[in-house]
C-alpha positions in Angstrom: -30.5 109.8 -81.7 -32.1 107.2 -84.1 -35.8 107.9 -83.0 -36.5 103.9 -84.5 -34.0 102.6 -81.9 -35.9 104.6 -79.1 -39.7 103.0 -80.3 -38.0 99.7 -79.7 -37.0 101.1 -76.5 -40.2 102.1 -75.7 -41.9 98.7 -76.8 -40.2 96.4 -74.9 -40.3 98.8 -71.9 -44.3 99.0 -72.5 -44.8 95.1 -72.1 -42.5 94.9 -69.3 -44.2 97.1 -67.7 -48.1 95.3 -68.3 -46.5 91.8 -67.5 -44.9 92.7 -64.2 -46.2 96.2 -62.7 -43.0 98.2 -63.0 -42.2 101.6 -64.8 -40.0 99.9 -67.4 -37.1 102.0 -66.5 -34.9 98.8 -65.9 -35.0 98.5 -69.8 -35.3 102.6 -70.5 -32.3 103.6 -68.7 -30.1 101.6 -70.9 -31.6 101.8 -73.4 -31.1 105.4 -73.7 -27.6 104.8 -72.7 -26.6 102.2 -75.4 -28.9 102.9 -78.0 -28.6 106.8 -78.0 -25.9 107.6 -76.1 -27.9 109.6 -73.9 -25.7 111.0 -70.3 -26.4 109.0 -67.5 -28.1 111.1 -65.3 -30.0 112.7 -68.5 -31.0 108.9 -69.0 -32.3 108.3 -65.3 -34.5 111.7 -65.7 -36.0 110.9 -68.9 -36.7 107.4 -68.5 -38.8 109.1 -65.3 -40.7 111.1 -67.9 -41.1 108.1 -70.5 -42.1 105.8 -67.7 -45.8 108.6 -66.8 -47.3 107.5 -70.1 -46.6 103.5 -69.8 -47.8 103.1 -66.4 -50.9 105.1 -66.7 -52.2 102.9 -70.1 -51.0 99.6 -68.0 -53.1 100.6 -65.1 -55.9 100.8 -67.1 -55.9 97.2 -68.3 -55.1 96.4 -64.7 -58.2 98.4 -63.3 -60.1 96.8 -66.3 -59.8 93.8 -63.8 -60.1 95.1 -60.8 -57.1 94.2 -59.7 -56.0 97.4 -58.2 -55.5 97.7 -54.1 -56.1 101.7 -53.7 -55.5 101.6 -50.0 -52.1 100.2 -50.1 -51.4 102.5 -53.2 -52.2 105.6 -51.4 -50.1 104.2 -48.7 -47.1 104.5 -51.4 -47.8 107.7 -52.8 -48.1 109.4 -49.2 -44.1 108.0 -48.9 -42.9 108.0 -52.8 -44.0 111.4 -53.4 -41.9 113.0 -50.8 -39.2 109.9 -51.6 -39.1 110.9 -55.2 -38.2 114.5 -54.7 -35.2 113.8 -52.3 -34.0 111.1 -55.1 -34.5 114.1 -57.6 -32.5 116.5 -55.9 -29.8 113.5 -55.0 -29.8 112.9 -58.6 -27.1 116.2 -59.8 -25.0 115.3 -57.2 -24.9 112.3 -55.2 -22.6 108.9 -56.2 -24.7 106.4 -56.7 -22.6 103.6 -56.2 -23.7 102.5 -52.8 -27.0 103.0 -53.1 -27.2 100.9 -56.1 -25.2 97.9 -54.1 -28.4 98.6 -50.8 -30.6 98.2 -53.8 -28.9 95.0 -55.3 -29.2 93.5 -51.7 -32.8 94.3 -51.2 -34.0 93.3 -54.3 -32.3 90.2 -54.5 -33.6 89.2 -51.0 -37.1 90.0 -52.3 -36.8 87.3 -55.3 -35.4 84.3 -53.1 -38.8 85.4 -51.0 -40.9 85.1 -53.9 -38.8 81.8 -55.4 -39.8 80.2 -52.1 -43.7 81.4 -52.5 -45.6 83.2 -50.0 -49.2 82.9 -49.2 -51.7 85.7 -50.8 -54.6 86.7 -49.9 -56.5 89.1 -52.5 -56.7 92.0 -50.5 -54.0 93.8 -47.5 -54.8 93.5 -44.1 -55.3 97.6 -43.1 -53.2 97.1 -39.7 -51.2 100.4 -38.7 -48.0 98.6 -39.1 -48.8 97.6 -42.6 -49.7 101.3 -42.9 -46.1 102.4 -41.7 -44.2 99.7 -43.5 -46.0 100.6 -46.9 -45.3 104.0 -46.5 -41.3 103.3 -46.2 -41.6 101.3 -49.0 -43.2 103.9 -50.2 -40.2 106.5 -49.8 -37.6 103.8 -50.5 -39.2 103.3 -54.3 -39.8 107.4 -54.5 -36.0 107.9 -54.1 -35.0 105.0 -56.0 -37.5 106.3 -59.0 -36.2 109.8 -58.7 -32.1 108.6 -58.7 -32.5 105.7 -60.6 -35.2 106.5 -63.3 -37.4 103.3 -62.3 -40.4 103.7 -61.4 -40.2 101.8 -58.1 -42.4 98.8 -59.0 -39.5 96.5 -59.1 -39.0 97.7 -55.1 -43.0 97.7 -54.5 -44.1 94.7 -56.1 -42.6 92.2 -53.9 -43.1 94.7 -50.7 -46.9 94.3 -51.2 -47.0 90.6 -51.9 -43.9 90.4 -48.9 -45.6 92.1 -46.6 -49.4 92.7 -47.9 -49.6 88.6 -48.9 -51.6 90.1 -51.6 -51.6 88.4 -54.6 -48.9 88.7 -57.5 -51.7 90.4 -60.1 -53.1 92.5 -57.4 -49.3 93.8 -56.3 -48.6 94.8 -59.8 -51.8 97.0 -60.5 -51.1 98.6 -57.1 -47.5 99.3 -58.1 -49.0 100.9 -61.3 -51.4 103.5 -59.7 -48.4 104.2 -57.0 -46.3 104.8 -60.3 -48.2 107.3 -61.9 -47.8 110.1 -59.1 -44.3 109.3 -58.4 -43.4 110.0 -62.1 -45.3 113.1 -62.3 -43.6 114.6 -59.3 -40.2 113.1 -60.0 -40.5 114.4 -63.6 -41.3 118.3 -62.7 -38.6 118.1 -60.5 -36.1 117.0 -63.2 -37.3 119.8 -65.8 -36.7 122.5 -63.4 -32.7 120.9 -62.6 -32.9 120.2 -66.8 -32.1 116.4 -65.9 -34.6 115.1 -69.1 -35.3 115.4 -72.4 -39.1 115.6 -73.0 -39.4 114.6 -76.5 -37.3 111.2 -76.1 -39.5 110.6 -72.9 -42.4 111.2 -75.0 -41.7 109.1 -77.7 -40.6 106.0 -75.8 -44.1 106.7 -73.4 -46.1 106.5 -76.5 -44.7 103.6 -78.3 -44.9 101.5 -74.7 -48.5 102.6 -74.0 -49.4 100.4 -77.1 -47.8 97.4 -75.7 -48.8 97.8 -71.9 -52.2 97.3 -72.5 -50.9 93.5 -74.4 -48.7 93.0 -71.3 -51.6 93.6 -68.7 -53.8 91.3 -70.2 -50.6 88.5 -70.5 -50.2 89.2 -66.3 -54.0 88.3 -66.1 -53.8 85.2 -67.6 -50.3 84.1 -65.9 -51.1 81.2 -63.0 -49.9 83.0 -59.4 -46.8 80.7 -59.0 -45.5 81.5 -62.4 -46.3 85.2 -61.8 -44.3 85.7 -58.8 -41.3 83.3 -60.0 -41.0 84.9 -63.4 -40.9 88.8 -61.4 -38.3 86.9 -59.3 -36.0 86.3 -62.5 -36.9 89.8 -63.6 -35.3 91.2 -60.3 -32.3 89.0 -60.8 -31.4 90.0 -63.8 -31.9 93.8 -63.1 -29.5 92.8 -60.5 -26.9 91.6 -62.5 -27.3 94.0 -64.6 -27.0 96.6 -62.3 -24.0 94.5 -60.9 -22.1 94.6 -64.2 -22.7 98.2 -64.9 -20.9 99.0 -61.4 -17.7 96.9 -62.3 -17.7 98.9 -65.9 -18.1 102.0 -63.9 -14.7 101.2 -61.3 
């Protein structure tokens, strides 16, 4: 493994991850793939691992501006944390072929949501059925962040803007604080199946802690519209992406 390789990894996970509110395993898990030839399901757990350290330092910058929604981030945790240890457990045996196609579907519904705009407001409305949908987007992203190695941002972001009509800024430092616990717990689940390899997680968390803090303070800045268009190009190409890897895969 050619630790340099991995730092670059870990950068350009680390400003991914400030600019949009995601874990930064949509770069991580190929990147441990291509670049050191890591096992795929090794991959999935250890970008899980690498994703604790990144997410926490981009909160920061994120809570720096107040732009966190803790209501509707406990609402995820209370459905990821349960989510992410199913998606753990799935992760030794389960083919994830058709899971990843659900996900494809979803998220690219999501981004021609957000390329059509939505209107925000800069907090959630605390109904009960806001309560009960975040909490299955909750579990949704827990499972996905456990199978997958993402940290479920990509899946919560546009749920809380979707459904919240919180704004784009406040969406991503509420993914970010949802993040944190979901890697944790999806993480101590992997070490006891041996599904990651710490000191690669470690090293790519450390190197994209440095640049999350740069990314959060670029998603301040960005205008709203731009914001929620550019996440929507991020989620298309994860999707082709993810696409592409399944037609390798046949």
């Amino acid at each position: 493994m050619h630790n340099r390789n991995v730092v670059i990894v870990g950068l350009a996970a680390g400003l991914l991850s400030g600019i949009f509110g995601v874990g930064g395993g949509v770069l991580i898990v190929p990147g441990l793939m291509l670049v050191a030839k890591m096992e795929q399901r090794r991959a999935h757990g250890t970008s899980l691992a690498a994703v604790l350290p990144i997410a926490i330092t981009g909160l920061v910058t994120y809570l720096t501006y107040d732009n966190v929604d803790w209501w509707a981030a406990a609402c995820l945790v209370a459905g990821a944390l349960p989510g992410a240890l199913l998606g753990t457990k799935w992760l030794a045996t389960v083919n994830k072929k058709m899971l990843t196609w659900l996900f494809i579907a979803v998220a690219l519904a999501s981004a021609v949501r957000l390329f059509f705009g939505i209107d925000t407001s800069q907090t959630a409305d605390h109904s009960l059925g806001l309560t009960v949908a975040l909490v299955a987007v909750g579990f949704v992203s827990g499972v996905l962040a456990g199978l997958l190695g993402i940290g479920g941002g990509i899946v919560m972001v546009p749920a809380l803007m979707l459904l919240g009509g919180i704004s784009a800024v406040l969406a991503k430092g509420t993914s970010l604080a949802a993040i944190v616990p979901t890697s944790v717990m999806g993480t101590w689940r992997n070490r006891k199946t041996e599904n990651v390899e710490m000191r690669a997680g470690a090293t790519i968390g450390v190197a994209g802690a440095a640049t999350a803090v740069v990314g959060g303070v670029i998603a301040e800045a960005l205008p709203e519209r731009v914001a929620a268009v550019s996440f929507a190009v991020l989620m298309v190409a994860v999707c082709l992406r993810l696409a592409l890897a399944q037609r390798v895969e046949r």
